[in-house]
C-alpha positions as CSV (number, residue, x, y, z in Angstrom):
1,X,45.2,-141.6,109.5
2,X,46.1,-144.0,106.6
3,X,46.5,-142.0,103.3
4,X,45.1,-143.1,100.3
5,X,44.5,-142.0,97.1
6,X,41.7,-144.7,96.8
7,X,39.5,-142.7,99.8
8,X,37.0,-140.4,99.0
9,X,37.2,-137.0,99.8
10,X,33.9,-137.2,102.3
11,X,36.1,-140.3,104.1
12,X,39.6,-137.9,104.9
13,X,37.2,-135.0,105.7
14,X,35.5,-136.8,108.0
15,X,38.4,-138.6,109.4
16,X,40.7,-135.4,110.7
17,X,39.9,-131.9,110.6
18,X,43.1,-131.3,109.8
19,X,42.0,-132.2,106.1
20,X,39.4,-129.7,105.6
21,X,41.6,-126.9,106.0
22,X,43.9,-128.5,103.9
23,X,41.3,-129.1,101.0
24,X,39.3,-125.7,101.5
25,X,43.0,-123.7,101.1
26,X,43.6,-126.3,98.2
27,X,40.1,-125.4,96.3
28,X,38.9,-129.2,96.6
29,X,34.9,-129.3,97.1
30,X,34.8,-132.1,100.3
31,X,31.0,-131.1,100.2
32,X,28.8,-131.7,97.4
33,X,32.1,-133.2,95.7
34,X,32.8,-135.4,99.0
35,X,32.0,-138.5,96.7
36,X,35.2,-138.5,94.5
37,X,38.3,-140.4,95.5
38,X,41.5,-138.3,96.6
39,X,43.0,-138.7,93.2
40,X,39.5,-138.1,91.3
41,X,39.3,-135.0,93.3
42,X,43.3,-133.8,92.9
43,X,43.1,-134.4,89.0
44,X,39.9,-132.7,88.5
45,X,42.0,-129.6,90.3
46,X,45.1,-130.3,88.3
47,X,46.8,-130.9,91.7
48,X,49.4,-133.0,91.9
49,X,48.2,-136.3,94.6
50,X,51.2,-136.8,95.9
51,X,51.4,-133.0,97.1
52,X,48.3,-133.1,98.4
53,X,49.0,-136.3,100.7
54,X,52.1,-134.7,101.5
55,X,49.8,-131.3,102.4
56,X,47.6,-133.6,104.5
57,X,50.4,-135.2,106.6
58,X,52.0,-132.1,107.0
59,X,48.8,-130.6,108.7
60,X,48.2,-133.6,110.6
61,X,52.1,-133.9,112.4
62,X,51.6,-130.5,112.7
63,X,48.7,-131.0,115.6
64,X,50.3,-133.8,116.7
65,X,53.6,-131.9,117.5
66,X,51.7,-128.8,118.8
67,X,50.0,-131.3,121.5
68,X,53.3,-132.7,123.1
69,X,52.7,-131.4,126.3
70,X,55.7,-128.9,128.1
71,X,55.5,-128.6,132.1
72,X,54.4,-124.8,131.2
73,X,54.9,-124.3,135.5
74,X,59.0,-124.8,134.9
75,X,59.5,-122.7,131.7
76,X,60.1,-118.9,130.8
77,X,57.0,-116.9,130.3
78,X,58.2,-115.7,127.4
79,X,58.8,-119.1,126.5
80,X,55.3,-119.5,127.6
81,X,53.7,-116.8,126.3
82,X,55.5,-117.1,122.7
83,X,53.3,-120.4,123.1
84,X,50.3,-119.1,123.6
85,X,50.4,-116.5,120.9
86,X,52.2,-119.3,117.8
87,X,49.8,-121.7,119.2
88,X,46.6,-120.5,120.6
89,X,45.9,-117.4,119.4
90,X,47.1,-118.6,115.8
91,X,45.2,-121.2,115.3
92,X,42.1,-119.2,117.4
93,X,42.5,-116.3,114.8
94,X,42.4,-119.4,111.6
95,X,39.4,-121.0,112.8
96,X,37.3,-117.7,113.3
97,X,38.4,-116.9,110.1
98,X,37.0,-119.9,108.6
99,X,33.9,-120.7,110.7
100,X,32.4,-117.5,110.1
101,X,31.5,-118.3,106.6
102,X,31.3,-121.6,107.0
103,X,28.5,-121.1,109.7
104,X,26.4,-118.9,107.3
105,X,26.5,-121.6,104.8
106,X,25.3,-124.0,107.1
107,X,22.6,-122.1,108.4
108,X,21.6,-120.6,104.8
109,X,21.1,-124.5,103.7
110,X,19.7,-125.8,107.0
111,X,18.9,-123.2,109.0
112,X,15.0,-123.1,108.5
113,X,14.5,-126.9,109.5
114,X,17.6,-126.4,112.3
115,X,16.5,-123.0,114.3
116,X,19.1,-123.8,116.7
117,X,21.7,-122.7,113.9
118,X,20.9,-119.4,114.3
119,X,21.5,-120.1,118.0
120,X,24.7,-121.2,117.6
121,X,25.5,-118.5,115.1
122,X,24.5,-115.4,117.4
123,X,26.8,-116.7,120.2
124,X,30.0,-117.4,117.6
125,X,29.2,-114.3,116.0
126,X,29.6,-112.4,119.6
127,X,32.5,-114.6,120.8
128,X,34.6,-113.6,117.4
129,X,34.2,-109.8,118.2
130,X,35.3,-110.1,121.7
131,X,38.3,-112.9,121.1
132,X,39.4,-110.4,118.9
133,X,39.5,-107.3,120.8
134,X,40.6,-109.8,123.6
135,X,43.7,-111.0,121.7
136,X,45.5,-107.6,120.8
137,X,44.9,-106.5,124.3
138,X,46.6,-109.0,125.8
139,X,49.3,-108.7,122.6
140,X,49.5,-105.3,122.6
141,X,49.8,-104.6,126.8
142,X,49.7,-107.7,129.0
143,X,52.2,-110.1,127.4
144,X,54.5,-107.3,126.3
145,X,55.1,-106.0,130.4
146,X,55.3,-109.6,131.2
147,X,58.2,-110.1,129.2
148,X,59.9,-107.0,130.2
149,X,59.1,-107.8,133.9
150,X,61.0,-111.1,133.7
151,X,63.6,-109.7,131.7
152,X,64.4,-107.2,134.5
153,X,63.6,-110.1,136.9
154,X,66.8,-112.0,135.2
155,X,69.2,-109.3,134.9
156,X,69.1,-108.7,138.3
157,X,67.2,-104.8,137.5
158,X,64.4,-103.0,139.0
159,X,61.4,-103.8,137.6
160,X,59.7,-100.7,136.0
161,X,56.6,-99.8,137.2
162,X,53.7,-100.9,134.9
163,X,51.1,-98.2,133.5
164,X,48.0,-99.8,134.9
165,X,49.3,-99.9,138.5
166,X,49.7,-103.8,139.4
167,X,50.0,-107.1,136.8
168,X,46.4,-107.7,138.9
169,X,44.1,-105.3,137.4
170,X,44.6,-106.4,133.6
171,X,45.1,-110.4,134.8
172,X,41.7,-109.1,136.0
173,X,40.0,-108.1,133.0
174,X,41.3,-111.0,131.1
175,X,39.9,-113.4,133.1
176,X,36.7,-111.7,133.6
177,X,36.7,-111.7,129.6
178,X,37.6,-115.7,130.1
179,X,34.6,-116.6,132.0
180,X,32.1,-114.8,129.5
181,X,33.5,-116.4,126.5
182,X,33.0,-120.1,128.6
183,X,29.8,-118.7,128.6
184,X,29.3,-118.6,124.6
185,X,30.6,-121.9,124.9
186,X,28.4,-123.2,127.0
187,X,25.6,-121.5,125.4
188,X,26.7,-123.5,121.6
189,X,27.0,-126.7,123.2
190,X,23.8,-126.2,124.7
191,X,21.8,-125.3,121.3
192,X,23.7,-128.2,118.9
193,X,22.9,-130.6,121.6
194,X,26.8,-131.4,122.3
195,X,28.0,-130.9,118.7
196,X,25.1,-133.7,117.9
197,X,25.1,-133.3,113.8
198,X,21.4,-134.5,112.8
199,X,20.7,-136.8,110.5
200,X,20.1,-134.8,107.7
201,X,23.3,-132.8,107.7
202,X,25.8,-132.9,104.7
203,X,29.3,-132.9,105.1
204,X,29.5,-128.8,105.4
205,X,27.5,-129.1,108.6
206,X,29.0,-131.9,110.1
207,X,32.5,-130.8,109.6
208,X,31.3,-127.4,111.2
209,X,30.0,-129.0,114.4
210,X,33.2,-131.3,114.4
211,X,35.5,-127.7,114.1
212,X,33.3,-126.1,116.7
213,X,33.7,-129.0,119.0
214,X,37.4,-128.7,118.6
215,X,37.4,-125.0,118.5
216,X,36.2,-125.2,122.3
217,X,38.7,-127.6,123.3
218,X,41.4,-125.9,122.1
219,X,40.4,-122.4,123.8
220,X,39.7,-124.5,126.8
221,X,43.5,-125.5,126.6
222,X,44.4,-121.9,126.2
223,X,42.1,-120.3,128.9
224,X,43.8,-123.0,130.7
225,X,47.3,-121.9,130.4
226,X,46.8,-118.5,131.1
227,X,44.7,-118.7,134.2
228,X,46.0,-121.4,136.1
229,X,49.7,-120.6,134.7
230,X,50.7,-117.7,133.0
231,X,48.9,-115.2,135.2
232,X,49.2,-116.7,138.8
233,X,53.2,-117.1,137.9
234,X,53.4,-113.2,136.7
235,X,51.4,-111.8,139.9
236,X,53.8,-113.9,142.4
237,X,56.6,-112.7,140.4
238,X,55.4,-108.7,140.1
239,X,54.7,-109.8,143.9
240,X,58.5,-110.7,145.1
241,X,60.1,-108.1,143.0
């Protein structure tokens, strides 16, 4: 995106996600203050604009770097996995961290002429708490024997035996855990009508919908990577060993 000092705030917000996060860590308002220029917006915050631009660029070759595509079927899992968990569940752990509060802003301003808000809070609220729990389970036991299994694999060792019988019965879980948070998906696109930002929504709510839009795609990507990679690789693997 072309960065100029002459844009307004509202413009860049709207223009790449990426440049919310970048003005909410930086304290510039993108919301009711949306209609100052960059350089309006940076002096008023005694930031410097050419920082800022730099803080915007940064944030935007940072996606674009994180989106060139590895064949994920040819690499280490640990390679793999070390992706998933810098990538994925980083970025996974940012937004809900964000959208949390950003969502009961939104529905404290709109949510009595927009009932579907609450909607599409309920089912966020419910998909934080189990992505959570989700996340340090597979941290904490799956990826960790994964890694050790194809260590052992390498070295030419026997591969020790894991504590919940077979790679299956976790790979299991996790994937019954995938399918209900496509679920909560499903159920948020359903009530914002596709991430459809009515016409009366301010910039806080239509940057929301636009995050929650690419908050799905990118846990699409992930759910991706484990189910049809990660885990069909480790059970073949646990398999011939």
């Amino acid at each position: 995106m072309s960065m100029t000092a002459e844009k307004t705030v509202r413009e860049l917000a709207l223009e790449n996600t990426t440049a919310t996060r970048v003005f909410e860590k930086l304290g510039i308002d993108y919301c009711c203050g949306g209609n100052k220029s960059l350089d309006e917006a940076c002096r008023a915050s005694n930031l410097s604009i050419d920082q800022v631009i730099d803080s915007l660029e940064m944030a935007e070759q940072a996606v674009h770097a994180a989106q060139k595509e590895r064949n994920w079927q040819n690499e280490p899992l640990a390679d793999l996995i070390a992706h998933i968990k810098n990538t994925h569940h980083k970025y996974t752990r940012e937004e809900m961290a964000r959208l949390v509060p950003l969502l009961d802003k939104v529905c404290s301003v709109h949510g009595k002429n927009h009932p579907e808000l609450q909607q599409v809070r309920t089912s966020f609220q419910g998909l934080v708490q189990e992505l959570t729990t989700h996340m340090m389970k597979e941290e904490r036991v799956l990826f960790p024997y994964i890694v050790r299994m194809e260590e052992a694999v390498i070295q030419k060792e026997p591969v020790l035996p894991p504590p919940f019988g077979s790679v299956q019965n976790p790979v299991s879980m996790m994937e019954h855990e995938h399918d209900s948070a496509g679920n909560a998906l499903r159920a948020m696109r359903e009530a914002s009508c596709g991430y459809t930002a009515p016409g009366d929504a301010c910039i806080s709510y239509q940057t929301l919908y636009k995050a929650l839009a690419d908050f799905e795609a990118d846990l699409h990507q992930h759910i991706h990577l484990e189910n049809n990679i990660l885990f069909p690789r480790a059970i073949a693997m646990e398999k011939a060993h």
